[in-house]
C-alpha positions in Angstrom: 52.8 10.6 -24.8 52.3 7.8 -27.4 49.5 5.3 -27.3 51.2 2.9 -24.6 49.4 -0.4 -23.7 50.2 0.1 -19.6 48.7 -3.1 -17.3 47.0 -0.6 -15.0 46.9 3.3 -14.8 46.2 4.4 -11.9 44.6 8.1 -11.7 45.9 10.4 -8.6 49.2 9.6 -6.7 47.6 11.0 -3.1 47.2 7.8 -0.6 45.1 5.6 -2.9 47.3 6.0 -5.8 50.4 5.4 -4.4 49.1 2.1 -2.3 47.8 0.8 -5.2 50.9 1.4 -7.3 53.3 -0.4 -4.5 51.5 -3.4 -4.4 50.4 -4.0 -8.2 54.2 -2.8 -9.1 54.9 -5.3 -6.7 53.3 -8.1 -8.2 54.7 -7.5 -11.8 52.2 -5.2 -13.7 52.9 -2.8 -15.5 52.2 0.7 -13.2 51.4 4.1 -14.6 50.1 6.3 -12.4 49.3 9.6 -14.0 49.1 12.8 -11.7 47.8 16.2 -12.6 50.1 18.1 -10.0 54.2 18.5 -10.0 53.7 16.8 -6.8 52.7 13.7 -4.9 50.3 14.1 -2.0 47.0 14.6 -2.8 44.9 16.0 0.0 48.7 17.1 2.0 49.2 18.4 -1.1 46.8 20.8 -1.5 45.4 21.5 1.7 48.4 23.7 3.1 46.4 26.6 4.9 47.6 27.4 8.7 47.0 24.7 11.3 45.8 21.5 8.8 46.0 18.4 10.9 44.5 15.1 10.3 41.8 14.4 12.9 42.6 10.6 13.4 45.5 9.2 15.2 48.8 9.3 12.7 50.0 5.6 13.8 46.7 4.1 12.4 46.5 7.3 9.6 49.5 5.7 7.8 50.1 2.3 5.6 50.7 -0.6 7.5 53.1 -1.9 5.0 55.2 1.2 5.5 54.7 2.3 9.6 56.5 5.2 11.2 58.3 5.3 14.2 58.7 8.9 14.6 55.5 10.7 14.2 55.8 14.1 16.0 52.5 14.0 17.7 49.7 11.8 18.0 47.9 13.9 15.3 50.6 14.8 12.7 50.5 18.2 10.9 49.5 18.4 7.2 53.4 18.9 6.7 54.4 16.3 8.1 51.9 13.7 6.4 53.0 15.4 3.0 56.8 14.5 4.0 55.7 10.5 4.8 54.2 10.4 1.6 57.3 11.4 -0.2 59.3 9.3 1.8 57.0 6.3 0.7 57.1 7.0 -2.9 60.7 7.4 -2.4 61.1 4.1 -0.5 58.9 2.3 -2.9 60.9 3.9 -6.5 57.5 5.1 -7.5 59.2 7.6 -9.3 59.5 5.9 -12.7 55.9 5.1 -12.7 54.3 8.8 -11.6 53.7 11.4 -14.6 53.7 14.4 -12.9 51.5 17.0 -15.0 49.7 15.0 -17.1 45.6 16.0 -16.6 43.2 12.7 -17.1 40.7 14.5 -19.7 38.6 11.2 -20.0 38.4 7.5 -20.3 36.1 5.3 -22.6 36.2 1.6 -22.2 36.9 -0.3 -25.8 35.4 -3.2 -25.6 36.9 -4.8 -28.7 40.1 -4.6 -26.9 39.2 -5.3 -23.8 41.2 -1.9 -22.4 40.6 1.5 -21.1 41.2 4.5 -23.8 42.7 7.1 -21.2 43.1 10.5 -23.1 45.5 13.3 -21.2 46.8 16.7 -21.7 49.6 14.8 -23.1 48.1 12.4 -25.8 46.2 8.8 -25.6 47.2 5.8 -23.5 45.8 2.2 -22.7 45.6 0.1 -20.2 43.5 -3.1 -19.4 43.0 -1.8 -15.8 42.1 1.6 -14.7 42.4 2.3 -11.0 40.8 6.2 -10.3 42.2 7.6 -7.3 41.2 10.7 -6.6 39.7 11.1 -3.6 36.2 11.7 -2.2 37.6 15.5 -0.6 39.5 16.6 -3.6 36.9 19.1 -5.5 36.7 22.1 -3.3 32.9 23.1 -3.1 31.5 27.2 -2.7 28.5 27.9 -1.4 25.7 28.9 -3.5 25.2 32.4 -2.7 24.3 35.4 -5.0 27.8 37.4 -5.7 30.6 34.3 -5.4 32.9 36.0 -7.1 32.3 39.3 -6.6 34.3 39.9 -4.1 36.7 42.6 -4.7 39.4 41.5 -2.2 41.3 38.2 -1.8 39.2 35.5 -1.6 40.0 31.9 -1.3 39.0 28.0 -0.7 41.1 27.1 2.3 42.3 24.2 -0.3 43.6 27.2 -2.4 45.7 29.1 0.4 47.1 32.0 -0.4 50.7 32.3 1.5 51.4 35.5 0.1 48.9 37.2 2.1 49.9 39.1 5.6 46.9 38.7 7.9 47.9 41.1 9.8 45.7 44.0 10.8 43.3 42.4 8.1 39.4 42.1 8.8 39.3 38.6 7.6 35.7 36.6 6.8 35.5 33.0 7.3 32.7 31.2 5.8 31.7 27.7 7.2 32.6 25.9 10.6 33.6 22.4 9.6 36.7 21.0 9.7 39.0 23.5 8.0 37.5 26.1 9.6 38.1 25.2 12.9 41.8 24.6 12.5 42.0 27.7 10.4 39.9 30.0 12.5 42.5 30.1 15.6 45.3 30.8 13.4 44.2 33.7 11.7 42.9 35.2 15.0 46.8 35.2 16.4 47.0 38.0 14.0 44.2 39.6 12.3 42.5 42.6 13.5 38.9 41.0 13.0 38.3 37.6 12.1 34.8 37.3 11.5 32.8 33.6 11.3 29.6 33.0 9.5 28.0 30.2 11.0 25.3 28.2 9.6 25.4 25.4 11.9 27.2 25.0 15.2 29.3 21.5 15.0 30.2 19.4 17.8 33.5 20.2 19.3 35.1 17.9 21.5 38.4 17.6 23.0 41.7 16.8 20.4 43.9 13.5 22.6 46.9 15.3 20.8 50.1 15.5 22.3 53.5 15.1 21.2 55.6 12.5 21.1 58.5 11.8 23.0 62.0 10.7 22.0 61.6 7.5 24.3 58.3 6.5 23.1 59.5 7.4 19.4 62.8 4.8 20.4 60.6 1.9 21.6 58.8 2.3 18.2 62.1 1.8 16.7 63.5 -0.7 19.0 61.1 -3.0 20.8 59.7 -5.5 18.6 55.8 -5.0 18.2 55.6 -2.1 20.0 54.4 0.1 17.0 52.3 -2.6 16.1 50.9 -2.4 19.5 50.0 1.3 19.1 48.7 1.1 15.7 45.8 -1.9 16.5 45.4 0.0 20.2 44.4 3.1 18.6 42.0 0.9 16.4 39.9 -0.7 18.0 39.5 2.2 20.4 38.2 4.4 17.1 35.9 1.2 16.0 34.6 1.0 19.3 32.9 4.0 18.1 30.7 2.0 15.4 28.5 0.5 18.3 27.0 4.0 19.0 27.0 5.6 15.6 25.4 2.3 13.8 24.9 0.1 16.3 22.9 1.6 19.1 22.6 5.4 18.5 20.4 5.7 21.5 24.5 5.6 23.4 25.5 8.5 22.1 23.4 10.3 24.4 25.8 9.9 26.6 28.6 11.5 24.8 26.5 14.5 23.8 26.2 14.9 27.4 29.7 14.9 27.9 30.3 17.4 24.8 28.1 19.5 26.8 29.8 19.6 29.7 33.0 20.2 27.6 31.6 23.6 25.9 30.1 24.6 29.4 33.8 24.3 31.1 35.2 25.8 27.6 32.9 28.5 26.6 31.5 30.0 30.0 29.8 33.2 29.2 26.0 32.0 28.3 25.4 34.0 25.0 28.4 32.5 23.2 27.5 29.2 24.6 23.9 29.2 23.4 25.4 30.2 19.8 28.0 27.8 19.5 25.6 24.8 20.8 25.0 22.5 18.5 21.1 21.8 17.5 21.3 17.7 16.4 22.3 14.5 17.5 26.1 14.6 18.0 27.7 11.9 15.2 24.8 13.0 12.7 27.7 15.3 11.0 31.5 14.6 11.5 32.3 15.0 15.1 35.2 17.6 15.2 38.1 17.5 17.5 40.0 20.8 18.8 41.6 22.1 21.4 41.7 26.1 20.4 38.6 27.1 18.9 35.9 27.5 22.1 38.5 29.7 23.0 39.9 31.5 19.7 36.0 32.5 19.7 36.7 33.9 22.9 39.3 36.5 21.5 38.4 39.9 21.7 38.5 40.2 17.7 36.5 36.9 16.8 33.1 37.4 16.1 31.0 34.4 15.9 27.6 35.8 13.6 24.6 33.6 12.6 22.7 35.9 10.6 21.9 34.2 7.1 23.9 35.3 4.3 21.9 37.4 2.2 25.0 37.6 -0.9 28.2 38.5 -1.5 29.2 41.6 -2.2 32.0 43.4 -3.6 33.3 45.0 -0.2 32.4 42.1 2.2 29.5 39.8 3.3 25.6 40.8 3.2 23.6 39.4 6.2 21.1 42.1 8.0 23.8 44.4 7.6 26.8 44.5 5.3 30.2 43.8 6.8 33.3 44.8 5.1 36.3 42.8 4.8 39.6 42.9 3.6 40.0 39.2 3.0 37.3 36.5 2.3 37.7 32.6 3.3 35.5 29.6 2.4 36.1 27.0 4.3 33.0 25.1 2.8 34.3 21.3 2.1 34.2 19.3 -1.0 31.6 18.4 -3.6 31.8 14.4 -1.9 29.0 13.4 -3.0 29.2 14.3 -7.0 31.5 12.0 -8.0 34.8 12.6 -10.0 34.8 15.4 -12.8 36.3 13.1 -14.9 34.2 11.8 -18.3 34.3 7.6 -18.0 32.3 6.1 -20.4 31.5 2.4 -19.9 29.5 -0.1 -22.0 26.4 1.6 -22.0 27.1 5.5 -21.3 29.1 7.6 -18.7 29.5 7.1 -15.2 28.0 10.4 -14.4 24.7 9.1 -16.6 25.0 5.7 -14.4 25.3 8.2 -11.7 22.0 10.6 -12.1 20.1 9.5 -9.3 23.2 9.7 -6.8 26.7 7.4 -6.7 26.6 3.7 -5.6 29.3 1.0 -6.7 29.3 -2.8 -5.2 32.1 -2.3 -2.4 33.0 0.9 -3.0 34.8 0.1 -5.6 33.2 -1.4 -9.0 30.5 -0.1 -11.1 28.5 -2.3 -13.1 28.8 -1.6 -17.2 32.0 -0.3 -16.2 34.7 -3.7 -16.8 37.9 -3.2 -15.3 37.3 -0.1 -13.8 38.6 -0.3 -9.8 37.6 2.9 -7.5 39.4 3.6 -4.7 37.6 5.3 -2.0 34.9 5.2 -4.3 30.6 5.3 -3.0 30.0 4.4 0.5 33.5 3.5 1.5 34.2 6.8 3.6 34.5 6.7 7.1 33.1 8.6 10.2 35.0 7.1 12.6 38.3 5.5 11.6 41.2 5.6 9.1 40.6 5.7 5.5 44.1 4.3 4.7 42.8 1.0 6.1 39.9 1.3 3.6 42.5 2.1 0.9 44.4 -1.0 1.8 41.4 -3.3 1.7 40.1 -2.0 -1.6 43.6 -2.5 -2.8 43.8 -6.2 -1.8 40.7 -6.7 -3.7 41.6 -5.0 -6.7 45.1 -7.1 -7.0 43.2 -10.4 -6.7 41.4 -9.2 -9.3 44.6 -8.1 -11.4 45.9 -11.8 -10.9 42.3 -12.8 -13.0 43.1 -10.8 -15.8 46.8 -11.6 -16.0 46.3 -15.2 -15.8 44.1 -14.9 -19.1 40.6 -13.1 -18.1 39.7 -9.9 -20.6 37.6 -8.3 -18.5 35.6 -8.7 -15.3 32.2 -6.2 -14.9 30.0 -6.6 -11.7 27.0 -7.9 -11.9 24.2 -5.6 -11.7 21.5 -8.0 -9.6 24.6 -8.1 -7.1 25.1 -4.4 -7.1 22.0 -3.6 -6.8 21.2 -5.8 -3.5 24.5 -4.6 -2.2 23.4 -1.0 -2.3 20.1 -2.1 -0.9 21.2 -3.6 2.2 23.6 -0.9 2.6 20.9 1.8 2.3 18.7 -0.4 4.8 21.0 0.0 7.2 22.3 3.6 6.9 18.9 4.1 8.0 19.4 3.1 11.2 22.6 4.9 11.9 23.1 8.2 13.6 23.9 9.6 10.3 20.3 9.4 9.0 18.9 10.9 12.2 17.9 14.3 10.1 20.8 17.2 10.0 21.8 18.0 6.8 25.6 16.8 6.8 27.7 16.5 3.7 27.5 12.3 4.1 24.3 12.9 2.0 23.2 13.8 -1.1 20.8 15.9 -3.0 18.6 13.4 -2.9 18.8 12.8 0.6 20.7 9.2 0.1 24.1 9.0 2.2 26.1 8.0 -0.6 29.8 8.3 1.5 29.9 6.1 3.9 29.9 2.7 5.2 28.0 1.8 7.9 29.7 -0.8 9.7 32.8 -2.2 11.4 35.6 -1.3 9.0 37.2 -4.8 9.9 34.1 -6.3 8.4 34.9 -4.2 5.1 38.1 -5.5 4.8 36.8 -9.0 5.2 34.5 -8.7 2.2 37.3 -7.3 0.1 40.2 -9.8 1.2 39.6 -11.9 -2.1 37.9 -11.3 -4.9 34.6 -12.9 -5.1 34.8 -13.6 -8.5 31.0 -15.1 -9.1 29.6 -11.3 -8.6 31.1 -10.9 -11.7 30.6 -11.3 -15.6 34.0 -12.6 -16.4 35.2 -12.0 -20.0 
């Protein structure tokens, strides 16, 4: 790869990457979008272990630019999300713009030419923007337990599946009860002989709203002007109606925890198993989780649900207060969030992981000051805990091309002001305060430091309506 002056490169070609390709493709620039895999995808991509599903609706999980009428179910299997993708890309000719196996080693910004110096397993580029999009749940994270690694057996990230194992007969240990694990968790007990779960901390379980989709509502979607349209902004505002309780008024959510309650009672009847799996903080303070077969994959005569603090790993199995052996060993213990990308950027004044030290913030999720040109997408505090992040992908996007349209009509660079980051992150942290989030479980929203650093606390229509235009007097315009 030669030293090619690109308009934008865009890092990453999962959701973020490829929205941001259509639409700054679409407005002339020149695209590159540089992806470490042989594949597009991203999360779909890599997270292929039995039962994956997204847990929000797929009408509103999808671009609006590009909506699908025929959607399987109302929550679409990883599979299926991976095959929309491709079909977007495909609809889109994104394939002369993606450079599939080509690994971002760094970036430095050169401020003599006003351009990013991207260096790759394949040689040095430039561009004048660069556009990371790599995703806040992209860096699987292990626990930090004595013996990782020592296991003699098979063991595994659920990102990191391994299809070429038979469960079968297996003793299988899953670490962690989030959301891979509860998808996961039911399908290896259809056929292992022991599928053992270490808990640390009982989630809240409620209910999935999945079914599937019929051929006549799938033909209205096709057919009936609006109708998908209809479906999409139904399903919503039903999902930010959830922002009153979680940010709003957390005091309501007392009444859904009561209703969760009554849920595991009905699901879960014997008392023992009930007082194990019953969570211990406010329901919302972590991710609420939605499934219909784990209360009762936990029921299965070979599930064993044990709470019993890890002690270490060990070559034959898991230590706790006794050891257990296993054949096969699972972590299904989430993503480093909260850590930033792995990737070296180095700005005006030192690396985004130096700017970084004392926990991730940007102004909108999405610029860093001392960084010029540099556009995050789903960067700090622009996750979600109720709603789609493809409608956060599409708002950050519509900022950043306003911002493209600056620099192609003449601007070098444009660098956030640091007095306006810094208020912005103050009033956001103000008000996490208040939410549900910061009422004291230890959930992976927060960081080492105890600062939520993921998401935004608010309506997400009200993100979208800071990041409609660019607001270009935040910013030192060059």
């Amino acid at each position: 790869m030669t030293a090619t002056v690109h308009d934008i490169c865009i890092i990453g070609a999962g959701f973020g990457g490829l929205c941001a390709g259509i639409h700054l493709g679409s407005d002339g620039a020149d695209v590159v979008i540089l992806e470490a895999a042989e594949r597009l995808g991203g999360t779909w991509r890599d997270n292929t272990y039995p039962g994956v599903a997204c847990d929000v609706q797929s009408h509103l999980y999808s671009f609006s630019f590009a909506a699908n009428p025929d959607w399987s179910r109302t929550f679409a299997p990883g599979d299926e999300i991976q095959a929309y993708l491709e079909n977007v890309a495909a609809r889109f000719q994104l394939s002369s713009v993606i450079r599939f196996g080509v690994r971002v080693e760094g970036a430095r910004w050169s401020a003599e030419d006003a351009c990013w110096v991207v260096q790759t397993s394949e040689g040095e580029l430039r561009a004048r923007m660069l556009v990371p999009a790599v995703g806040g749940l992209s860096r699987p994270k292990l626990p930090n337990l004595p013996g990782v690694g020592d296991f003699e057996g098979p063991a595994f990230h659920t990102q990191g599946w391994r299809h070429d194992l038979d469960f079968a007969g297996k003793r299988v240990g899953v670490i962690g009860t989030g959301a891979s694990a509860i998808q996961v968790v039911p399908e290896l007990a259809k056929t292992a002989a022991e599928v053992r779960v270490f808990q640390r901390t009982a989630p809240w379980v409620m209910a999935k709203p999945d079914r599937p989709v019929g051929k006549l509502e799938r033909w209205a979607y096709r057919r009936i002007p609006g109708a998908l349209k209809l479906r999409r902004w139904g399903v919503y505002w039903r999902l930010e109606s959830r922002v009153v309780a979680f940010v709003l008024a957390p005091k309501l959510l007392s009444v859904i925890e009561w209703q969760a309650r009554r849920e595991l009672k009905r699901a879960v009847p014997d008392p023992e198993l009930r007082r194990v799996v019953t969570p211990d903080f406010t329901l919302g303070c972590k991710r609420v989780l939605l499934s219909n077969n784990y209360y009762p994959a936990l029921q299965e005569p070979n599930v064993v649900v044990d709470t019993a603090p890890i002690v270490s790993i060990e070559p034959a199995g898991v230590q706790t207060d006794t050891l257990h052996e296993l054949d096969v060993l699972i972590y299904a213990t989430g993503f480093a969030a909260t850590e930033g990308p792995s990737l070296e950027v180095v700005g005006t004044h030192g690396s985004l992981a130096e700017a970084w030290a004392d926990g991730m913030s940007a102004y909108l999720g999405t610029t860093v000051s001392g960084f010029p040109n540099l556009f995050l997408i789903t960067g700090p505090n622009s996750g979600l805990g109720h709603s789609s992040m493809v409608f956060i992908i599409e708002s950050q996007v519509a900022y950043l091309r306003e911002a493209w349209a600056l620099l192609a009509s003449g601007a070098r660079s444009v660098d956030v002001k640091a007095e306006v980051q810094e208020a912005f992150n103050v009033g956001l942290q103000s008000r996490l305060g208040g939410t549900v989030w910061a009422s004291g479980c230890k959930a992976w929203y927060v960081d080492a430091k105890g600062r939520n650093t993921t998401l935004w606390p608010d309506f997400t229509w009200r993100f979208a309506q800071r990041t409609r235009h660019f607001d270009v007097d935040s910013y030192t315009v060059g």
